[in-house]
C-alpha positions as CSV (number, residue, x, y, z in Angstrom):
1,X,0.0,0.0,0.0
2,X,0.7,3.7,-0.7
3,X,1.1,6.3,1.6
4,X,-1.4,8.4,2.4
5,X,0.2,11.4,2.4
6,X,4.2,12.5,1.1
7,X,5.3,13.5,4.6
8,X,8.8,12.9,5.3
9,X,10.8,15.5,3.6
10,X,14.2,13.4,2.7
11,X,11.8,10.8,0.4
12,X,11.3,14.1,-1.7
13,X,15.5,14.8,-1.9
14,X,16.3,11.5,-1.9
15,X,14.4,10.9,-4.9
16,X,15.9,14.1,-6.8
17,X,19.4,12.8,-5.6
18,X,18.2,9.8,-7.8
19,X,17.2,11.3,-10.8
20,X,20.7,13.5,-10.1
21,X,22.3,10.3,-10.8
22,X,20.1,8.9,-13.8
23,X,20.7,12.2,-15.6
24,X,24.5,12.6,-15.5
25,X,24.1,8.8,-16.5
26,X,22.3,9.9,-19.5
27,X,24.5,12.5,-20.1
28,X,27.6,11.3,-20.7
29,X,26.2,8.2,-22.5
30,X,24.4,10.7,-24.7
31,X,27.8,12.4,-25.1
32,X,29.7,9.4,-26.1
33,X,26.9,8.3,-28.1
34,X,27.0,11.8,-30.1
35,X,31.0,11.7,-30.5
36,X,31.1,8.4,-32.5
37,X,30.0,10.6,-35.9
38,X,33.6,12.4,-34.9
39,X,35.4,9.2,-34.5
40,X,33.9,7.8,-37.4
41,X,34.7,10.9,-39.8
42,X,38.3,10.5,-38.5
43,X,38.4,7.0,-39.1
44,X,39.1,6.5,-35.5
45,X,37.9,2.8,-35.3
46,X,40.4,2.1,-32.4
47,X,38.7,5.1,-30.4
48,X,35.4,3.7,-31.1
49,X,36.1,0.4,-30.1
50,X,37.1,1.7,-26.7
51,X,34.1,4.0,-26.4
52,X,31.7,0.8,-27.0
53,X,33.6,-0.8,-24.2
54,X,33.7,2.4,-22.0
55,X,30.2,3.1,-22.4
56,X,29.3,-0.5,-21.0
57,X,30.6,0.7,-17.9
58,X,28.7,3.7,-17.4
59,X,25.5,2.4,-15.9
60,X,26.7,0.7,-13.3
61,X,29.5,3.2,-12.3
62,X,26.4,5.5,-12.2
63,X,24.9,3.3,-9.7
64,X,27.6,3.2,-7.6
65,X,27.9,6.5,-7.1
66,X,24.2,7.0,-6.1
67,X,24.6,4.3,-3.4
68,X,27.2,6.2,-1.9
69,X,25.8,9.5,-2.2
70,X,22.3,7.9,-0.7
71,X,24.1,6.1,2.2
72,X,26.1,9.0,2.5
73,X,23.6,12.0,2.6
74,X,20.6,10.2,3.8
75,X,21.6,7.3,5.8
76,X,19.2,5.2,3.8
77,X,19.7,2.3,5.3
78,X,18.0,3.3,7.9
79,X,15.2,4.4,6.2
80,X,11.6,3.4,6.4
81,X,9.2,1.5,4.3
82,X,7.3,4.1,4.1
83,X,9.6,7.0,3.7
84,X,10.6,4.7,0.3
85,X,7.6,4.3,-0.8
86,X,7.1,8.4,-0.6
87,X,10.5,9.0,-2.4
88,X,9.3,6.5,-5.3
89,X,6.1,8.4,-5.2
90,X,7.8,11.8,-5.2
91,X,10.4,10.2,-8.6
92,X,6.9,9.4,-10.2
93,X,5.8,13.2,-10.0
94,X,9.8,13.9,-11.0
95,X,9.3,12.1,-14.8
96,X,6.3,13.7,-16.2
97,X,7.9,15.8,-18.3
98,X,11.1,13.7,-18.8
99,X,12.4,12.7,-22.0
100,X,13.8,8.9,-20.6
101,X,10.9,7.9,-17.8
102,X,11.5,4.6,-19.1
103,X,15.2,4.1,-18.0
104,X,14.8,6.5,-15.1
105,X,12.6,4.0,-13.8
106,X,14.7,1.2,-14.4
107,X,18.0,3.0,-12.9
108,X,15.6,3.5,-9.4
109,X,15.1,-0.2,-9.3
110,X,19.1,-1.1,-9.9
111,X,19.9,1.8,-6.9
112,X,17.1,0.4,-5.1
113,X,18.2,-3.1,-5.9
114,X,21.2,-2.4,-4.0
115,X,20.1,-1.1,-0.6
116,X,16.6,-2.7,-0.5
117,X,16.2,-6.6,0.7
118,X,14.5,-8.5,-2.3
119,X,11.5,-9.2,-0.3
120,X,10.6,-5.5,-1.0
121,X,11.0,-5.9,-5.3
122,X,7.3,-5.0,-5.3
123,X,5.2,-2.4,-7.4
124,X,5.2,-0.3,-3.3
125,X,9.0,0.1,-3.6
126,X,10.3,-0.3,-7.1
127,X,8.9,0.0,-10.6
128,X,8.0,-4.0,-11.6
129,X,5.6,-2.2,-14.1
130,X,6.3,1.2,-15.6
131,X,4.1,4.1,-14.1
132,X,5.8,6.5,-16.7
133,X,3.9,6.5,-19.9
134,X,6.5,6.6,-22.8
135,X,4.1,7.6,-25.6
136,X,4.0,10.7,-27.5
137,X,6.7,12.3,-25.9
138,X,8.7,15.4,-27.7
139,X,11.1,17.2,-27.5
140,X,9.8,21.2,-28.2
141,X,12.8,23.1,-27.8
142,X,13.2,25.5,-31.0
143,X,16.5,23.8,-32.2
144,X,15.7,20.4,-30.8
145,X,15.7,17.7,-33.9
146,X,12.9,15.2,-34.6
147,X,12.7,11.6,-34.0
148,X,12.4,11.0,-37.5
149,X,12.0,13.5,-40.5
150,X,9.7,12.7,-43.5
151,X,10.0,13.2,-47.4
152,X,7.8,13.2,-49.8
153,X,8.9,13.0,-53.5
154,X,7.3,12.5,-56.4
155,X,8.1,9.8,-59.0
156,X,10.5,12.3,-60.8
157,X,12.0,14.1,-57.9
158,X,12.7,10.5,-56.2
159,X,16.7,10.7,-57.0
160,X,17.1,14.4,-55.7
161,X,15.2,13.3,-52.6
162,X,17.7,10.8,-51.5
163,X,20.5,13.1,-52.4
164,X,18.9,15.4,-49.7
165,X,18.3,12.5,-47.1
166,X,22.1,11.8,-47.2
167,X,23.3,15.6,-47.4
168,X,21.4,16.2,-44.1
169,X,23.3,13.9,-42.4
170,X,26.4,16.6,-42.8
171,X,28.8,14.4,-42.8
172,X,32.3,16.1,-42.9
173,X,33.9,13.4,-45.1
174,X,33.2,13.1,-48.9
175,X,31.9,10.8,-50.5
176,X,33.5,9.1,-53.8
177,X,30.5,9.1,-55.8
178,X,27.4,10.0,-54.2
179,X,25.1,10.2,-57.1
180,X,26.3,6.7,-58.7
181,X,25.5,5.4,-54.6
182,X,21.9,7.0,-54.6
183,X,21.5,5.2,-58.7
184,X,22.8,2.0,-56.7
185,X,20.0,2.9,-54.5
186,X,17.1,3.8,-56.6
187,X,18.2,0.7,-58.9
188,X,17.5,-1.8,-55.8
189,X,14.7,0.1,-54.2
190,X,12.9,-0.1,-57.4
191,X,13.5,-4.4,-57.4
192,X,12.6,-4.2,-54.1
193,X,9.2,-2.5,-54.9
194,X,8.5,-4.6,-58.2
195,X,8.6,-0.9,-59.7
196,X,7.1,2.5,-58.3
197,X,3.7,3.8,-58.8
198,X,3.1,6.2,-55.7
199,X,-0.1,6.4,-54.2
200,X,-1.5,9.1,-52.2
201,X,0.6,8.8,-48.8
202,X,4.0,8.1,-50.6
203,X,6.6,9.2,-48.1
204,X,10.0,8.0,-47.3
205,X,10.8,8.2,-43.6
206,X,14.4,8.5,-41.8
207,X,15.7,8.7,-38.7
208,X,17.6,11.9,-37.5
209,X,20.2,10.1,-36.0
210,X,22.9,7.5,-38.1
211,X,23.9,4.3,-36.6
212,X,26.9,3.9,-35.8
213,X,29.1,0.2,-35.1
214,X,32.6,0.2,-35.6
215,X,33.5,0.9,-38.7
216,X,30.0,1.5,-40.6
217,X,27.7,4.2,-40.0
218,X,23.7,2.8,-41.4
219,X,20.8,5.5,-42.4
220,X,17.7,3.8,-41.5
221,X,14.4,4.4,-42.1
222,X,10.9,3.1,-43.7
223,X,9.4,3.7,-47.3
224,X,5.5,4.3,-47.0
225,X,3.1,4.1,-49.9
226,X,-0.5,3.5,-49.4
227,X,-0.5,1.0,-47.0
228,X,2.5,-0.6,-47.6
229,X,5.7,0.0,-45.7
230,X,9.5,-1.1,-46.4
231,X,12.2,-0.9,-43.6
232,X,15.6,-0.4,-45.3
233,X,19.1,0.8,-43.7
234,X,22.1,1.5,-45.7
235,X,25.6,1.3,-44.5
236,X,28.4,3.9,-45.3
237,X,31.7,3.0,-45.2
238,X,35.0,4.5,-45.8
239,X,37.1,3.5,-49.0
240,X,40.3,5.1,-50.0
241,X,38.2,7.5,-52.4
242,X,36.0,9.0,-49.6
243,X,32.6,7.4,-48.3
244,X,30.5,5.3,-50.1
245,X,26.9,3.7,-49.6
246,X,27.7,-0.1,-50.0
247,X,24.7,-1.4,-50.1
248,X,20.7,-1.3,-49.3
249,X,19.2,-3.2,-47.5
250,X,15.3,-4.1,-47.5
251,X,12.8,-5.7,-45.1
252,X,12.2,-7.4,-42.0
253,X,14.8,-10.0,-42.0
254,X,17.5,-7.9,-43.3
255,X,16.9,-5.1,-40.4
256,X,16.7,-8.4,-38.1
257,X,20.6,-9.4,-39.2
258,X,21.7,-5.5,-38.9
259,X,20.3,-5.7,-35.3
260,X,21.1,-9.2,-34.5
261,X,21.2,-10.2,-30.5
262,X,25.2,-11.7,-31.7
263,X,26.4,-7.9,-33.0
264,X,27.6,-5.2,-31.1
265,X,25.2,-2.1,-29.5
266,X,25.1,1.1,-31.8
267,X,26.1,4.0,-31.1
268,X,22.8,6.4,-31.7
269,X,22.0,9.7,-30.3
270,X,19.2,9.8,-29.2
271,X,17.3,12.4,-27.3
272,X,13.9,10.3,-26.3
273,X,14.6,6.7,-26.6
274,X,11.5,5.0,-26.7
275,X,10.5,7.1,-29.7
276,X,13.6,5.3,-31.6
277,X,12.4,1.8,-30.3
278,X,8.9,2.5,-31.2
279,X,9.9,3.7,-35.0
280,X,12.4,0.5,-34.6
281,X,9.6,-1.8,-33.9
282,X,7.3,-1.1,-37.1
283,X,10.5,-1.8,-38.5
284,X,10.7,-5.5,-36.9
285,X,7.6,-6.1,-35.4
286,X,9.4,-9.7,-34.2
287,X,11.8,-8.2,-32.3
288,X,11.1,-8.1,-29.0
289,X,11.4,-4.5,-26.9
290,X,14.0,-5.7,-25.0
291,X,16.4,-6.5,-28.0
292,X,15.9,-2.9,-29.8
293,X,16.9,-1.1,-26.4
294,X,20.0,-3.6,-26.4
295,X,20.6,-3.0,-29.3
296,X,21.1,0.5,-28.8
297,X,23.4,0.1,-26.0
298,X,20.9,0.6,-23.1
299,X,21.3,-2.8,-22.2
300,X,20.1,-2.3,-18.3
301,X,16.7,-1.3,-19.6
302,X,16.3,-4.0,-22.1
303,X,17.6,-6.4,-19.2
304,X,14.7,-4.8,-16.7
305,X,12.1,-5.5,-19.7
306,X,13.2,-9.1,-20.7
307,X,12.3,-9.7,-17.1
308,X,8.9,-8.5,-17.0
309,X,8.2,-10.8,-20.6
310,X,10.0,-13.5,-18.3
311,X,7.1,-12.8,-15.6
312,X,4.2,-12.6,-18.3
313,X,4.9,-15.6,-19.6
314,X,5.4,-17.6,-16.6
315,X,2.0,-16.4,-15.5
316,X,0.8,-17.1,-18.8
317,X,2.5,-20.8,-19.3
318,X,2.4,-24.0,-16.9
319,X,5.2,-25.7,-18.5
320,X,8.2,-26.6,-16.0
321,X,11.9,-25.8,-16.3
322,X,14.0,-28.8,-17.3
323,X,17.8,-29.7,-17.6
324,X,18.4,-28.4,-21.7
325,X,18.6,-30.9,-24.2
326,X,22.3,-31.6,-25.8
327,X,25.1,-32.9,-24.3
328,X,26.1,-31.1,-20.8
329,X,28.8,-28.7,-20.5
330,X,31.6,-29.5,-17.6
331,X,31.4,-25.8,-16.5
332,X,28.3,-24.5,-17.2
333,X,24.5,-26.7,-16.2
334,X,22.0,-25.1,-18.4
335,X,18.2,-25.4,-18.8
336,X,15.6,-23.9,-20.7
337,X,11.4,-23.7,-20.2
338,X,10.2,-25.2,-23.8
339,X,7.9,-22.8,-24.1
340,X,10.3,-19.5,-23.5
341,X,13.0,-19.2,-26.6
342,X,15.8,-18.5,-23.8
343,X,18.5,-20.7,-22.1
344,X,19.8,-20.2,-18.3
345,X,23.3,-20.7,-17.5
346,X,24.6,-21.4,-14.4
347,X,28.9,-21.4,-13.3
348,X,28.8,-24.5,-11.7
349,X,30.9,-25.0,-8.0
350,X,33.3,-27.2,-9.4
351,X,35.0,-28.9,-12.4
352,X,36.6,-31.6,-14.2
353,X,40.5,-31.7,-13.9
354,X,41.2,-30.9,-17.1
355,X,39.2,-27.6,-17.2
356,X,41.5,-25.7,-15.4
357,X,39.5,-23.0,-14.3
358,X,37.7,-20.5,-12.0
359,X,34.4,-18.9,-11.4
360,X,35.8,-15.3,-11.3
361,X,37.7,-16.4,-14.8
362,X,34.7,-17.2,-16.1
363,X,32.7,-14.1,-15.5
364,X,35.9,-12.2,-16.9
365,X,35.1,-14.3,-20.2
366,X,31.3,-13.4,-20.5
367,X,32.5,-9.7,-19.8
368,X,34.8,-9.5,-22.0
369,X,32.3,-11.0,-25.0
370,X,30.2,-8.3,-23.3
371,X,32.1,-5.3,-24.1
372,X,34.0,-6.8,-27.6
373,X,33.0,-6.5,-30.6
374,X,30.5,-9.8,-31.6
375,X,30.7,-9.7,-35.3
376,X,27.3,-11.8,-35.5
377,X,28.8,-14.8,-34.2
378,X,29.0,-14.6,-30.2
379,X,25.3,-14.7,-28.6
380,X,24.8,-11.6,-25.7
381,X,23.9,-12.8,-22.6
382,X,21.8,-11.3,-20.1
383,X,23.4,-11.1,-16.2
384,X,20.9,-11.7,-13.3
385,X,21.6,-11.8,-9.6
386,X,19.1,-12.6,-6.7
387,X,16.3,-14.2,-8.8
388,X,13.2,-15.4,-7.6
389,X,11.4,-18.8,-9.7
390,X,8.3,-20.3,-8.7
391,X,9.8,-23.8,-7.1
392,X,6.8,-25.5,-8.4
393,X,8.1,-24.7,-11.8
394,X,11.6,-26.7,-11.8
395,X,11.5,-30.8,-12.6
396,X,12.5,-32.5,-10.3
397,X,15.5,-33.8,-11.8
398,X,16.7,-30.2,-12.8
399,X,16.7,-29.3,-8.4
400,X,18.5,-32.2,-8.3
401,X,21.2,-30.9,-10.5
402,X,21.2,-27.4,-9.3
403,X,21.6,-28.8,-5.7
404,X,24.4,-31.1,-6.6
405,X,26.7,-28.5,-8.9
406,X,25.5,-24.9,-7.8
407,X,24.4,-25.7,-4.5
408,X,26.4,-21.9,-3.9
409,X,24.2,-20.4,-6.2
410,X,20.7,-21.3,-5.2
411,X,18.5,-20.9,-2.5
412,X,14.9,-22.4,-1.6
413,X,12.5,-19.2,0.1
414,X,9.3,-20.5,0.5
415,X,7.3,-21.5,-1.8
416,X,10.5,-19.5,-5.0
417,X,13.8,-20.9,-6.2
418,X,16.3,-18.0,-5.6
419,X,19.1,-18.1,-8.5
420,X,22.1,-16.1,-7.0
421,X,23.7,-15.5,-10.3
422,X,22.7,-16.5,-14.0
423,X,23.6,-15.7,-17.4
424,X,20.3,-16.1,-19.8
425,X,21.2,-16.2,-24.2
426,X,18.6,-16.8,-26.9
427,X,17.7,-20.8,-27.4
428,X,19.5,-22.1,-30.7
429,X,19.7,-25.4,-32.3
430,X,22.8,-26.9,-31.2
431,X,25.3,-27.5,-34.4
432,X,26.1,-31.1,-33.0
433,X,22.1,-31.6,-33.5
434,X,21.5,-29.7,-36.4
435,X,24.6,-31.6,-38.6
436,X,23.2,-35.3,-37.1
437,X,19.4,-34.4,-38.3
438,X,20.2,-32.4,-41.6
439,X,19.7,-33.5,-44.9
440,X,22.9,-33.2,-47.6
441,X,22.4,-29.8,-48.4
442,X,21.5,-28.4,-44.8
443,X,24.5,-30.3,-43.4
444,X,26.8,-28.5,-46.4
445,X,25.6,-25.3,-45.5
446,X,25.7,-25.3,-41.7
447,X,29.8,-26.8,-42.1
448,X,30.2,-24.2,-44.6
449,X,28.5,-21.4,-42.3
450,X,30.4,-23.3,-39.1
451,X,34.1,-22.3,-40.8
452,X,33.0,-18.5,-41.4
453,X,31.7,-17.9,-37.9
454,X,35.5,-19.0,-36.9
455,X,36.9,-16.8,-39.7
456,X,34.3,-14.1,-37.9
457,X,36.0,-14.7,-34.9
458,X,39.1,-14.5,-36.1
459,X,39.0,-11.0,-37.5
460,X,37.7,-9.8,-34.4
461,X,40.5,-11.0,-32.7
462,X,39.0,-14.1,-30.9
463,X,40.0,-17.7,-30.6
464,X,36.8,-19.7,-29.6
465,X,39.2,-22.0,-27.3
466,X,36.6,-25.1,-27.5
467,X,36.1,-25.6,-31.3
468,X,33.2,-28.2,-31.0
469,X,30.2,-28.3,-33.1
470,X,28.1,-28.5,-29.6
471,X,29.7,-25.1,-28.5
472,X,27.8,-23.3,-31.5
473,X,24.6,-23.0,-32.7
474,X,22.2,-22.2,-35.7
475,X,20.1,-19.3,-35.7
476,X,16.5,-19.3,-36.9
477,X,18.3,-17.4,-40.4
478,X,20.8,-20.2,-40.5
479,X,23.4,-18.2,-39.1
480,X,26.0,-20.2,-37.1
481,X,26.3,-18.4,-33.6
482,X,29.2,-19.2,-30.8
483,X,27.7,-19.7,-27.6
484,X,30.2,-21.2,-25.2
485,X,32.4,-18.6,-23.4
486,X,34.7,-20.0,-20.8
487,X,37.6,-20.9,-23.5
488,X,37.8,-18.2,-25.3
489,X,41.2,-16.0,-25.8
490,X,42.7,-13.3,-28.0
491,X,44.1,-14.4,-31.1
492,X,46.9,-12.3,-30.1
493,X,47.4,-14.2,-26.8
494,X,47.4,-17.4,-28.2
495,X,50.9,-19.4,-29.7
496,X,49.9,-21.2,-32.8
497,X,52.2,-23.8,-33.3
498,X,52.9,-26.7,-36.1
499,X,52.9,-30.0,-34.4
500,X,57.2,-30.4,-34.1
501,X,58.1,-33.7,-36.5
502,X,58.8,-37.0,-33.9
503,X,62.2,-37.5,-33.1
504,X,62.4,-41.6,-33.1
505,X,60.1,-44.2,-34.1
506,X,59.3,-44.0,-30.4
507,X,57.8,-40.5,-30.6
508,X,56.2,-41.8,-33.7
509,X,54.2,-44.8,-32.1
510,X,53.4,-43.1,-28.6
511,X,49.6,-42.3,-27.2
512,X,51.3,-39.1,-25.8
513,X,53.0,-35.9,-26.8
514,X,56.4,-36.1,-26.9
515,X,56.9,-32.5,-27.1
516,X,56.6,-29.4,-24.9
517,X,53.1,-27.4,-24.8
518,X,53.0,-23.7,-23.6
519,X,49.6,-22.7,-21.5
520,X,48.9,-20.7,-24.7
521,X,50.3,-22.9,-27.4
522,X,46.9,-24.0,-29.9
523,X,48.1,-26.7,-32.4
524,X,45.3,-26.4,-35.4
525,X,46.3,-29.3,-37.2
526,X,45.4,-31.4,-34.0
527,X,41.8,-29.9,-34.7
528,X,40.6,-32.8,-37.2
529,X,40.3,-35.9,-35.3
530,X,38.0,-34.0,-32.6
531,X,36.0,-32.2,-35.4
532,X,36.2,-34.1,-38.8
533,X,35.1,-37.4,-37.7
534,X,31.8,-37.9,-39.9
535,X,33.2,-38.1,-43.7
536,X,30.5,-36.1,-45.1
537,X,31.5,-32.9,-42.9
538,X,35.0,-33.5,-42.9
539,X,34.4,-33.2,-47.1
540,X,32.7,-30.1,-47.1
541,X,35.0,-28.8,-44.1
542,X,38.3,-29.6,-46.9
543,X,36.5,-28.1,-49.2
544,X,36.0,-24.9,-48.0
545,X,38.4,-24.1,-44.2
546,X,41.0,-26.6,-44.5
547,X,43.3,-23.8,-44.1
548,X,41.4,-23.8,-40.7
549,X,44.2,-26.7,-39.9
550,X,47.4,-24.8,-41.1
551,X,48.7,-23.1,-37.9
552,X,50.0,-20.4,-41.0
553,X,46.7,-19.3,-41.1
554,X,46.3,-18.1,-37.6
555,X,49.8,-16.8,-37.5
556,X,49.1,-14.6,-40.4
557,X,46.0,-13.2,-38.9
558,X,48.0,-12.7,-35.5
559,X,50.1,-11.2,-37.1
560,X,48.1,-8.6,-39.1
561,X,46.1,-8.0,-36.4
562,X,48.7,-7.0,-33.8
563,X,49.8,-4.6,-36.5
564,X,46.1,-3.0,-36.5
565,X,44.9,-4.3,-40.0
566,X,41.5,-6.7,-39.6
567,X,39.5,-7.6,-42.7
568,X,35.5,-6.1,-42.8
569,X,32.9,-8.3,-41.6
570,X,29.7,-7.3,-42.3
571,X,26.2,-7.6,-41.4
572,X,24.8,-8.5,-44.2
573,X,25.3,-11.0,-47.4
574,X,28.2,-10.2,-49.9
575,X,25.4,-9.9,-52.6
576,X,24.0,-7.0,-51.3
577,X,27.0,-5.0,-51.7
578,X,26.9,-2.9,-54.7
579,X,30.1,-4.4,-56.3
580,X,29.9,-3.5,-60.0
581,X,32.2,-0.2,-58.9
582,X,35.4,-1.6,-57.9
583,X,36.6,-0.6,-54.5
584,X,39.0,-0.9,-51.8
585,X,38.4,-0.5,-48.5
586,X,40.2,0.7,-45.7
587,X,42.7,-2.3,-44.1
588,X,43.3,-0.8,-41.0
589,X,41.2,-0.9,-37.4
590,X,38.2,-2.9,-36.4
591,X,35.7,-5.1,-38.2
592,X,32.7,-3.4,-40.0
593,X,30.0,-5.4,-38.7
């Protein structure tokens, strides 16, 4: 229950001390958001790796700080249930007129999170469901920009049009050839289209803001005629000649691989959130909420929303939880609820000898997948701590394995599980599956696909550690997705070695290695017998990323990478680009994806 009336005067400064600390938060991620048109003008890729990382670290630094100030100024602690429940009231009245109620509310729940038992994560004391409408909101300062601004050509004023959508970007570099890009354009939007023949609401609508991930910045937008409506996004990239559009992109599923849940956040700035997400979403209606605000780097709020889907559906679903199908991993016990597309993973209390690991080690390798560049091919987890299931929910056999290996991690309250720490990814088919119930031309694919998502890796500098088909999976687009973190290393931490020739016939003969092996020495040719051991995979593998096996390989890449060149991976088929122009683009810095 409420209060009946706001009568403890600290709830009303505590509660602007909170917002204080939401809106420097804001601030500086806005600031760093708005900085990566700079870096990407300058070519700075190296810079804007390290703000992607950086800006990870904000929140929660944010968070910190408000503790502290809170215990500090107020002696919270000591506070009552009532005086919080007055603050929260008076932080209601605070976001009426705010431009980011959404993640206001959702940075009060992770300071509140942190001084309040979880007995109280209730609608009284924290914000389980948002009381913050985020709907219509604008910004009306004079100079402010739009969410979104709309053109309307004609049929013969169509080329111009795009020429003006790109030119009010005012982007500082060149570009080689704009008016042959926007023919590139106007060529595919017109296959795309099956023709134009505009009917009375023909509009083409863009967002004000360019998306920015490493080293591609993507104008995105929506073409409207009649009824119909057409998400595209085209990526500019840097060549030797100036900027270039490289290709255009159309639809749902194309949008849905620019903003996979395996690539890296955007940079975006963005001065009301939720109106992005909401043009985002009639972009990709399938995409959940949570995913677009990921997406765009405001990870804690898509984490807060994923929760409250969690909670629908459980009250919504009967199913239980259950141990997840495939085979078991020896540091990780994962399980799934059939009817939620989602898998929870657990660091379990101990290990087999030869993983020679620990649970802080672990976290450091989720982190760091985290904060790196994922190039489409490393799944982003979700991080939980103190979570409350219904008990009646988990099979019985699935308790019994939580007891046995995470017995540090769980505790039973009542009548709710409570899960100290998890990591939740999106469900895929495991590869080991996929490859055993594929027919010929699915299993060819899915090898051939299994090879580039190491290649993927590879250019952005990671060495997967664990190469098994059951440590990747297939994505419902048939991409092949890594999955499996607690073995993964730099490729430039890594010593890739040739297996040394025997020295006697002893050598020759012998079970065991007869030679010395480094903590960091990876022998590639040894990677056959553990991966090649069906003949109709190992002939497609040969075909196509045999030089997966030649420890050359890897040392060339090492090497290129330590000297800052990386290929371009991007986020979208080779088809797509507009090739018949040759072009060369810039060696140097991170992936494009």
């Amino acid at each position: 229950m409420f209060p009946h009336q706001l009568s403890d005067r600290r709830a009303f400064d505590i509660a602007h001390a909170m917002l204080d600390g939401f809106n420097k938060h804001y601030r500086l991620f806005r600031e760093t958001s708005a900085r990566a048109k700079q870096r990407f003008e300058q070519q700075d890729w190296h810079g804007q790796q390290r703000a992607q990382r950086e800006r990870i670290e904000f929140y929660d630094q944010r968070v910190r700080e408000a503790v502290a100030r809170l215990r500090d100024e107020f002696n919270v602690d000591e506070l009552s249930m009532d005086s919080w429940q007055q603050a929260k009231l008076h932080y209601i009245g605070l976001l009426t007129d705010h431009h980011q109620p959404e993640l206001a509310e959702t940075f009060f729940n992770s300071v509140t999170a942190k001084l309040l038992h979880r007995s109280y994560f209730r609608n009284d004391f924290i914000f389980v469901r948002p009381a913050v409408s985020t709907e219509y909101i604008e910004n009306d300062e004079p100079a402010a920009l739009p969410t979104y601004r709309a053109y309307y050509p004609t049929k013969d004023s169509l080329r111009e049009t795009w020429l003006r959508i790109v030119h009010n970007f005012q982007l500082a570099t060149p570009f080689r050839d704009l008016e042959g890009d926007v023919d590139h354009v106007l060529q595919a939007m017109l296959s795309e289209l099956g023709g134009l023949r505009p009917r009375a609401n023909f509009q083409l609508q863009v967002l004000s803001s360019l998306f920015y991930r490493n080293k591609g910045a993507y104008l995105v937008g929506k073409i409207i005629n009649g009824f119909v409506e057409t998400p595209f996004a085209l990526p500019i990239l840097h060549t030797e000649g100036g900027l270039v559009i490289d290709a255009a992109l159309f639809g749902e599923d194309d949008l849905l691989m620019l903003f996979s849940f395996a690539r890296a956040y955007f940079m975006v700035d963005m001065e009301i959130p939720s109106a992005y997400v909401q043009f985002l979403r009639s972009l990709m209606p399938r995409k959940p909420r949570a995913e677009i605000y990921n997406a765009l780097g405001l990870q804690k709020h898509g984490k807060n929303l994923f929760y409250r889907d969690l909670l629908q559906h459980l009250r919504h679903s009967s199913d239980r939880f259950r141990i997840a199908p495939g085979i078991k991993g020896m540091v990780m016990l994962v399980f799934d609820l059939p009817s939620f597309p989602y898998v929870f993973k657990l660091i379990k209390d101990f290990y087999p000898p030869q993983k020679d690991t620990t649970r802080e080690q672990i976290q450091g390798k989720y982190l760091l997948v985290k904060q790196h560049d994922r190039v489409g091919r490393m799944a982003d987890t979700l991080e939980y701590s103190n979570v409350a299931f219904p008990r009646h929910r988990f099979e019985d056999e699935l308790i019994a394995e939580l007891k046995h290996f995470c017995g540090s991690l769980i505790e039973e309250d009542g009548d709710m599980l409570v899960i100290r720490h998890c990591y939740i990814e999106r469900r895929m088919i495991p590869l080991n599956i996929h490859i055993q119930e594929a027919s010929p031309e699915q299993l060819a694919h899915a090898v051939v696909e299994y090879g580039n998502a190491i290649k993927d890796l590879v250019a952005a500098n990671i060495f997967p550690g664990d190469m098994l088909w059951k440590n990747f999976g297939v994505t419902r687009h048939g991409k092949v997705v890594f999955y499996d973190y607690d073995e993964i290393e730099y490729v430039t931490d890594c010593n890739f070695r040739r297996v040394p020739a025997p020295r006697n016939e002893e050598d020759e003969m012998s079970g065991e290695v007869w030679y010395a092996v480094g903590p960091k020495d990876v022998f590639p040719e040894t990677f056959g017998p553990f991966l090649l051991g069906n003949p109709a995979v190992r002939e497609v593998f040969m075909a196509h990323h045999a030089d997966l096996l030649d420890a050359a390989f890897w040392q060339g890449h090492k090497q290129r990478i330590a000297a800052g060149a990386v290929q371009d991976v991007f986020p979208y088929e080779p088809q797509k680009r507009f090739t018949s122009l040759p072009r060369q683009l810039s060696a140097t810095g991170a992936p494009h994806g």
